[in-house]
N, CA, C and O atoms as a GROMACS GRO file, in nm:
protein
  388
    1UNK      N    1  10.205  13.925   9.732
    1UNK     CA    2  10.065  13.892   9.732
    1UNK      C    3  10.014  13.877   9.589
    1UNK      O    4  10.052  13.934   9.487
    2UNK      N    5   9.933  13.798   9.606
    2UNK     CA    6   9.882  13.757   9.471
    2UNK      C    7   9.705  13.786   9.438
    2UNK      O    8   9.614  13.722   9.491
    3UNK      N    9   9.686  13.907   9.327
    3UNK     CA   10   9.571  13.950   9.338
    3UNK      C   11   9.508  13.911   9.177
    3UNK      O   12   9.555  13.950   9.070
    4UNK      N   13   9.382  13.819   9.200
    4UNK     CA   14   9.353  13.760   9.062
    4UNK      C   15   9.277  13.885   9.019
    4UNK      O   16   9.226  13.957   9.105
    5UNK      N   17   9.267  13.911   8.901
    5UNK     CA   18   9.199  14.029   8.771
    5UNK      C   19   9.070  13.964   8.776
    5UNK      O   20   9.056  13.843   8.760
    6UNK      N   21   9.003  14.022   8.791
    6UNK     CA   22   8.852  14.004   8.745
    6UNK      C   23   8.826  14.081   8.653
    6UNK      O   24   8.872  14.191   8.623
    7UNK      N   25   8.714  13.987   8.588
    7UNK     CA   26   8.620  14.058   8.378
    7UNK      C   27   8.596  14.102   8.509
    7UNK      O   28   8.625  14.070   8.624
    8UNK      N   29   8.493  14.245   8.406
    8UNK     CA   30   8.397  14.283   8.449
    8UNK      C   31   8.304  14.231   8.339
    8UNK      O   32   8.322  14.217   8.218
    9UNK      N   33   8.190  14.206   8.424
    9UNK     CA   34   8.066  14.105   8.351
    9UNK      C   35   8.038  14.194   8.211
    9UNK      O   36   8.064  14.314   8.215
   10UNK      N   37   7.982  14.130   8.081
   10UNK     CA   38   7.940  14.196   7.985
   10UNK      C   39   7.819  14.217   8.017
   10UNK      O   40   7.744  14.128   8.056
   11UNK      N   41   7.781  14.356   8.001
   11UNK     CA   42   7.649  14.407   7.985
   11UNK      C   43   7.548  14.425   7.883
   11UNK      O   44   7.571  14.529   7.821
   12UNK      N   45   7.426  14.354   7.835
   12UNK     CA   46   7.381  14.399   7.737
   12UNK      C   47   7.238  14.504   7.764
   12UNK      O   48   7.232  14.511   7.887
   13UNK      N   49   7.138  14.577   7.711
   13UNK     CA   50   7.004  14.631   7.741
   13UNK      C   51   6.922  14.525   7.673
   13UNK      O   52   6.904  14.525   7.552
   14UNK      N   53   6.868  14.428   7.762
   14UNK     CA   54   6.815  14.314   7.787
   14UNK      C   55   6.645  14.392   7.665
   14UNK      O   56   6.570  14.488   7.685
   15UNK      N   57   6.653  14.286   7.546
   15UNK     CA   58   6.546  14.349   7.504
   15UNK      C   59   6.438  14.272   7.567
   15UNK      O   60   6.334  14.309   7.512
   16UNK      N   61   6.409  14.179   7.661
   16UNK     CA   62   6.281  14.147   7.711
   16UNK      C   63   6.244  14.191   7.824
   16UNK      O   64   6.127  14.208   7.858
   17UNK      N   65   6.361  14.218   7.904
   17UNK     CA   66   6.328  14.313   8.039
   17UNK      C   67   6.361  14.413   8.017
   17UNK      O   68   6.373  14.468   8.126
   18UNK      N   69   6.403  14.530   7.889
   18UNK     CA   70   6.381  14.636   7.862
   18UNK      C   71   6.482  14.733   7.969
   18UNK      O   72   6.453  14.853   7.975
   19UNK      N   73   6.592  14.685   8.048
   19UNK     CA   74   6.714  14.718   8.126
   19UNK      C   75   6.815  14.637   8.049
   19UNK      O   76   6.798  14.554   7.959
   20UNK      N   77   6.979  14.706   8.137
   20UNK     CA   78   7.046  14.700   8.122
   20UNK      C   79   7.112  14.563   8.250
   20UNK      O   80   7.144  14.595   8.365
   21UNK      N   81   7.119  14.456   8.213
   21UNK     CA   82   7.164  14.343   8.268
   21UNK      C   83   7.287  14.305   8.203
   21UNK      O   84   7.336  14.347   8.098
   22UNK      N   85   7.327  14.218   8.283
   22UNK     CA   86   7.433  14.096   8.264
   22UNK      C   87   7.394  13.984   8.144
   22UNK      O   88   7.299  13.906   8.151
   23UNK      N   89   7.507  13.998   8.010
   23UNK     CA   90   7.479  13.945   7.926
   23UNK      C   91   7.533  13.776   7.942
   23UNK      O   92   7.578  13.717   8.040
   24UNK      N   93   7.504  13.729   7.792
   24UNK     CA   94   7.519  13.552   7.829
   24UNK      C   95   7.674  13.578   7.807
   24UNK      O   96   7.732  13.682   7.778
   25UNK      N   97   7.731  13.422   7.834
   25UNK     CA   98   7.868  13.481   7.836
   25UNK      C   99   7.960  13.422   7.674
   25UNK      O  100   8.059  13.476   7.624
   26UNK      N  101   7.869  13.274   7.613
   26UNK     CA  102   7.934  13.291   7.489
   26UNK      C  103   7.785  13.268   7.419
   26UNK      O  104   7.685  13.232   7.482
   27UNK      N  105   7.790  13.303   7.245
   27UNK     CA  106   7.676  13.276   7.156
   27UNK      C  107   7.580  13.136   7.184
   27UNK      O  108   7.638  13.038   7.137
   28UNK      N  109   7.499  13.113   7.223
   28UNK     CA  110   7.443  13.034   7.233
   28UNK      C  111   7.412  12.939   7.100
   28UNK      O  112   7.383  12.827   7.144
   29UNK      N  113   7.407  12.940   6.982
   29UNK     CA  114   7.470  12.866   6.895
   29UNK      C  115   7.465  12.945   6.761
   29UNK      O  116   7.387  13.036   6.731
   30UNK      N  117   7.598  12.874   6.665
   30UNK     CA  118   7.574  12.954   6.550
   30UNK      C  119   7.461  12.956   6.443
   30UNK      O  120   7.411  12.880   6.361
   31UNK      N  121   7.448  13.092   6.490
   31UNK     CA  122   7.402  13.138   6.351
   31UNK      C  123   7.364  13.299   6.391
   31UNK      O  124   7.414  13.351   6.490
   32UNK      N  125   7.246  13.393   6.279
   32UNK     CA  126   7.263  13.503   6.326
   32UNK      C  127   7.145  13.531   6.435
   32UNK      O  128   7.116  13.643   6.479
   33UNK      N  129   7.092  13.423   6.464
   33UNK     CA  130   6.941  13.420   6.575
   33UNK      C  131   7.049  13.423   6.714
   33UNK      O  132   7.066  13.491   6.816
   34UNK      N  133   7.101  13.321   6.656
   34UNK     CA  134   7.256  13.341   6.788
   34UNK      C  135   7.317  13.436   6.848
   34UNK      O  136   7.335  13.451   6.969
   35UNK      N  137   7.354  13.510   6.750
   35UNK     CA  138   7.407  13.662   6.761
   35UNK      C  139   7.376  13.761   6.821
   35UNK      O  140   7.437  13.840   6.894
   36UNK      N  141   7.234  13.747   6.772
   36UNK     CA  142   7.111  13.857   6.787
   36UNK      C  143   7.095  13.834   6.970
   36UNK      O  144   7.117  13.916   7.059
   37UNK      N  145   7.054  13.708   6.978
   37UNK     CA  146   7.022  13.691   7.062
   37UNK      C  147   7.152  13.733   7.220
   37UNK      O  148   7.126  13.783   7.329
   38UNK      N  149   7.262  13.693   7.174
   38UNK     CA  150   7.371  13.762   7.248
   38UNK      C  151   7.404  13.882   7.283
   38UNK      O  152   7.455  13.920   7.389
   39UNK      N  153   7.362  13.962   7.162
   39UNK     CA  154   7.404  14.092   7.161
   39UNK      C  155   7.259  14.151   7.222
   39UNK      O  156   7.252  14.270   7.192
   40UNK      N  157   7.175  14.120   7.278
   40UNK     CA  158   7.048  14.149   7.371
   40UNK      C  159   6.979  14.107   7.429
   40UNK      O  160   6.868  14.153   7.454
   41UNK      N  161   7.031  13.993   7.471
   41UNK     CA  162   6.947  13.923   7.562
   41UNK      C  163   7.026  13.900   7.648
   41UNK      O  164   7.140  13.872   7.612
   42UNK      N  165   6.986  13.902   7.834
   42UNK     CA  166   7.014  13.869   7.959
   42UNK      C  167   7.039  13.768   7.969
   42UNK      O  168   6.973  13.691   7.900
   43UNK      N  169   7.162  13.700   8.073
   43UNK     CA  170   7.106  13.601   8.145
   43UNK      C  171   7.025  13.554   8.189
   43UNK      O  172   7.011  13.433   8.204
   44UNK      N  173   6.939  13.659   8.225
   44UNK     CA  174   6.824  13.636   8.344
   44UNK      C  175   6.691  13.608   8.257
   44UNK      O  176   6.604  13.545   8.317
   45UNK      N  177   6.670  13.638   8.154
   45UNK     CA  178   6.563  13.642   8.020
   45UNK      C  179   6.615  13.506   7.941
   45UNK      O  180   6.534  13.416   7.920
   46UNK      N  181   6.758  13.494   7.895
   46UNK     CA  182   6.790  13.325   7.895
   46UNK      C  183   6.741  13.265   7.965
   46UNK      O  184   6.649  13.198   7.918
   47UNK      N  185   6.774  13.249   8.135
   47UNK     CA  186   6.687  13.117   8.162
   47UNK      C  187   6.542  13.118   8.206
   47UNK      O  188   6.487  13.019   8.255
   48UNK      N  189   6.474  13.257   8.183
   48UNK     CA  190   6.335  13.251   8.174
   48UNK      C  191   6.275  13.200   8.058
   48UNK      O  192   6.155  13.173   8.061
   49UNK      N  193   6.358  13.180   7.932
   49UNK     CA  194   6.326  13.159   7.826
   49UNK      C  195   6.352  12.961   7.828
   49UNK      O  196   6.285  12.871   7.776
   50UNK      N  197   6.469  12.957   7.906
   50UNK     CA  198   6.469  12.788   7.880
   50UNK      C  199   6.341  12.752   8.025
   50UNK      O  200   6.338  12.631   8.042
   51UNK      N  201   6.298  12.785   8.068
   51UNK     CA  202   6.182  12.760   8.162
   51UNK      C  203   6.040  12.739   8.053
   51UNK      O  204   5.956  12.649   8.049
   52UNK      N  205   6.061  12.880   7.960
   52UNK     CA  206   5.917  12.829   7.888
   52UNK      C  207   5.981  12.789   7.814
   52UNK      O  208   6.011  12.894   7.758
   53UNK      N  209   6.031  12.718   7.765
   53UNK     CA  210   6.116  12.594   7.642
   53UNK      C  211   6.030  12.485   7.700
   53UNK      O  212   5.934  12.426   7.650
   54UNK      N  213   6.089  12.473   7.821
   54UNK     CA  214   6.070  12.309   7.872
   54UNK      C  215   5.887  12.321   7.875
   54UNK      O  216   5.841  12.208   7.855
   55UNK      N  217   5.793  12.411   7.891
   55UNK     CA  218   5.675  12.408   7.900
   55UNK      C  219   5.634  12.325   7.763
   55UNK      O  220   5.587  12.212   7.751
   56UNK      N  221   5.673  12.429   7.659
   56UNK     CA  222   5.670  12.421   7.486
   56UNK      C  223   5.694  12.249   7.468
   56UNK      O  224   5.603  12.176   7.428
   57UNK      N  225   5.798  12.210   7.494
   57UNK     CA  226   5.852  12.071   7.476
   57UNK      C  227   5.744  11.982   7.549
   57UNK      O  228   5.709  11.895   7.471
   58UNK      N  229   5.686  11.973   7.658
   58UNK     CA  230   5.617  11.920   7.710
   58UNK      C  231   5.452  11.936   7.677
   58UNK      O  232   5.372  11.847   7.702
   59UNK      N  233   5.417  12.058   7.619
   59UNK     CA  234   5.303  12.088   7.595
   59UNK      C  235   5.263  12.044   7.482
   59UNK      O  236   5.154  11.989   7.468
   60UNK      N  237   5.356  12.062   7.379
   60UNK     CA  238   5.368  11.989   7.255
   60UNK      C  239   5.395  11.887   7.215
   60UNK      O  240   5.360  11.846   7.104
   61UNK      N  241   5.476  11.810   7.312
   61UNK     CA  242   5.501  11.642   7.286
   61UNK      C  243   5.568  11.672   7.182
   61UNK      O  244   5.530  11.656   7.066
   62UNK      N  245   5.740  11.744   7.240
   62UNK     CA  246   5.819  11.761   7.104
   62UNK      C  247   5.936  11.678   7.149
   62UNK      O  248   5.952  11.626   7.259
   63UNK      N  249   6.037  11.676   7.016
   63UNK     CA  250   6.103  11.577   7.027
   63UNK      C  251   6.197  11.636   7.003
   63UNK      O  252   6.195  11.657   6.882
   64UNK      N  253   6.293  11.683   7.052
   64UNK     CA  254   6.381  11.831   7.015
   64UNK      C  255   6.484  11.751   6.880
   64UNK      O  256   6.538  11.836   6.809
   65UNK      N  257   6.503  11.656   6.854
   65UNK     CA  258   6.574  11.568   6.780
   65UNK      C  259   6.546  11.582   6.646
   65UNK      O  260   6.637  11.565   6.565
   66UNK      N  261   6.431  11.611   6.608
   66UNK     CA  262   6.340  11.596   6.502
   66UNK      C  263   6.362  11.739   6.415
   66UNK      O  264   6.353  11.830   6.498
   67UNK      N  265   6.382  11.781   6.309
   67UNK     CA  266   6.402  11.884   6.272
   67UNK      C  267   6.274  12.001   6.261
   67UNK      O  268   6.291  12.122   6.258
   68UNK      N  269   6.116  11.917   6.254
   68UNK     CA  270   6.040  11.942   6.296
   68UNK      C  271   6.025  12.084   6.406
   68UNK      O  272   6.005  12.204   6.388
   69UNK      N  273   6.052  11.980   6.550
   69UNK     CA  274   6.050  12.074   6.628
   69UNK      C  275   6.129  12.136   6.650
   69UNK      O  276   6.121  12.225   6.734
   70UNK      N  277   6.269  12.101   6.558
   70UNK     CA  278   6.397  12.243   6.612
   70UNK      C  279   6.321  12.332   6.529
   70UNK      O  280   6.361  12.446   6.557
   71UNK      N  281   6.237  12.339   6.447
   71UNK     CA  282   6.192  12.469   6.400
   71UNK      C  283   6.093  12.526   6.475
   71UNK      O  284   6.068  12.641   6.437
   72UNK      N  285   6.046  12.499   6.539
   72UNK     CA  286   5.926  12.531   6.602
   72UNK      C  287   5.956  12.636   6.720
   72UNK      O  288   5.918  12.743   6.767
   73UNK      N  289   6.065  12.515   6.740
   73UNK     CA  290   6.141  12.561   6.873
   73UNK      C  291   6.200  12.736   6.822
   73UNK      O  292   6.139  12.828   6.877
   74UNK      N  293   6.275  12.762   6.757
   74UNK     CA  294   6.338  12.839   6.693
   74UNK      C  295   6.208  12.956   6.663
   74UNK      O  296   6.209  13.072   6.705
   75UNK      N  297   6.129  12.911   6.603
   75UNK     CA  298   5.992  13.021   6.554
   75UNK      C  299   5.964  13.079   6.712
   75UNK      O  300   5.957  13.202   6.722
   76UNK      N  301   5.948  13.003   6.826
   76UNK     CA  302   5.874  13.064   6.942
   76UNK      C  303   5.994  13.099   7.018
   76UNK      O  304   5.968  13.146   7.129
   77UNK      N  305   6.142  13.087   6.983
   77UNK     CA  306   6.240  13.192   7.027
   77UNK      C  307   6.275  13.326   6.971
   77UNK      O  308   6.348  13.411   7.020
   78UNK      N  309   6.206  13.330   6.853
   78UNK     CA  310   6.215  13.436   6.749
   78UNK      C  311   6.108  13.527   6.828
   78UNK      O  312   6.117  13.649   6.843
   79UNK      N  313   6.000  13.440   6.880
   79UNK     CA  314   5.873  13.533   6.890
   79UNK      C  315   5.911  13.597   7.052
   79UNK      O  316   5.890  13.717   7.071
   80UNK      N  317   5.958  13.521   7.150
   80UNK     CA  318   5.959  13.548   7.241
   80UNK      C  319   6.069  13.683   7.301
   80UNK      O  320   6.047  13.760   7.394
   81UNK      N  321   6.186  13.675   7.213
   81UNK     CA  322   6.253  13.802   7.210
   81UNK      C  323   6.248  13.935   7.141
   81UNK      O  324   6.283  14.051   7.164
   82UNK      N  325   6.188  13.866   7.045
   82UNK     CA  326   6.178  13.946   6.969
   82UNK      C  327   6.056  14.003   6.875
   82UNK      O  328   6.076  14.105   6.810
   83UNK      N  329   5.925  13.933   6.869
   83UNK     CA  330   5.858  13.941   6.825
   83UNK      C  331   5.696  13.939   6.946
   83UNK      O  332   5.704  13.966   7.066
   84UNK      N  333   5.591  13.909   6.888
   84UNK     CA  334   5.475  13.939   7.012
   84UNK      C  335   5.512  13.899   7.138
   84UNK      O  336   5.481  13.972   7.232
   85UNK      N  337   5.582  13.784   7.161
   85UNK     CA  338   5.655  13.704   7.260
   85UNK      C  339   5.547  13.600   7.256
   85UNK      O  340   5.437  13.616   7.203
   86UNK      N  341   5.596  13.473   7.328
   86UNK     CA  342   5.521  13.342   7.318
   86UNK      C  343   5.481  13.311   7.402
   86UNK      O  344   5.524  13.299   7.517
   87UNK      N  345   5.297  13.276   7.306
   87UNK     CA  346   5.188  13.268   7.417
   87UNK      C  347   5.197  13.089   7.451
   87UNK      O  348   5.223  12.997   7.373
   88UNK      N  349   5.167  13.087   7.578
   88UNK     CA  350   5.132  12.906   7.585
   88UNK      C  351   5.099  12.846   7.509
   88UNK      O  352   5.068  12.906   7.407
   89UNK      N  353   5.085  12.695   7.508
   89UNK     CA  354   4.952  12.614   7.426
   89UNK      C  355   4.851  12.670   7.451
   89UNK      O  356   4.836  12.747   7.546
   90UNK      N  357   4.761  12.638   7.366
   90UNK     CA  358   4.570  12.648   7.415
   90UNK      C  359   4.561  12.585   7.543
   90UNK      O  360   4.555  12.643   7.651
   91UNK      N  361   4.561  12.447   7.520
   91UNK     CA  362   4.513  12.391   7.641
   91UNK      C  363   4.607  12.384   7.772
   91UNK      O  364   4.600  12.309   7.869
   92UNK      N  365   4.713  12.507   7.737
   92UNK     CA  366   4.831  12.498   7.852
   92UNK      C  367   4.753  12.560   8.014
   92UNK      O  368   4.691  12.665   8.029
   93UNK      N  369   4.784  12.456   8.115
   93UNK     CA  370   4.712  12.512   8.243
   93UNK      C  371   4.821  12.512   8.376
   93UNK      O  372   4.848  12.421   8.454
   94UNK      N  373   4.868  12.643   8.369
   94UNK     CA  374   4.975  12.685   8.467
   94UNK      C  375   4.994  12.583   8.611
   94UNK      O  376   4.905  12.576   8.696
   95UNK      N  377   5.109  12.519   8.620
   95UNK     CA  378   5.040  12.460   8.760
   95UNK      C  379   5.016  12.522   8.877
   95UNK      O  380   5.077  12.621   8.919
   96UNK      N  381   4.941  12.474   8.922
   96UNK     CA  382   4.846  12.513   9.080
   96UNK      C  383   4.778  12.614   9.036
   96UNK      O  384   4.769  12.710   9.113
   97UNK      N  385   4.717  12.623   8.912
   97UNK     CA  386   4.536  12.644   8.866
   97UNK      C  387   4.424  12.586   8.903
   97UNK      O  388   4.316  12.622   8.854
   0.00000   0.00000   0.00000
């Protein structure tokens, strides 16, 4: 019989949900925001975070291409894990308000 090995999932203490979850599974890109972000942040807080990305991108009329908004982008991932966390646009209006 043939019995496949399973990982056991990496765990990190998710600093935005403040538990211990299931971490991402490789660096999301280099550098040390990358790192950081690996070594404490969830899956589950990753894709809550690319949910308000796509808000940001759309609210802002960004152009992720533009070096512009990769910084921007980057400032309100800084803030959102790690810092006050990131508030909407001003004129951002949740849908089905």
């Amino acid at each position: 019989m043939y019995y496949a090995e399973t990982m056991a999932e990496r765990m990190v203490n998710c600093v935005k949900l403040g538990r211990e979850l299931p971490g991402l599974d490789e660096v999301p890109f280099d550098s040390e925001l990358g790192q950081k972000i690996y070594d404490n942040v969830s899956k589950i807080a990753w894709a809550q975070w690319a949910e308000h990305l796509k808000m940001i991108i759309n609210e802002y009329r960004l152009n992720p291409a533009t070096l512009q908004a990769q910084e921007m982008i980057v400032k309100q991932m800084e803030a959102y894990f790690f810092g006050e966390g990131a508030a909407p646009p001003p004129e951002y209006v949740a849908p089905g308000s």
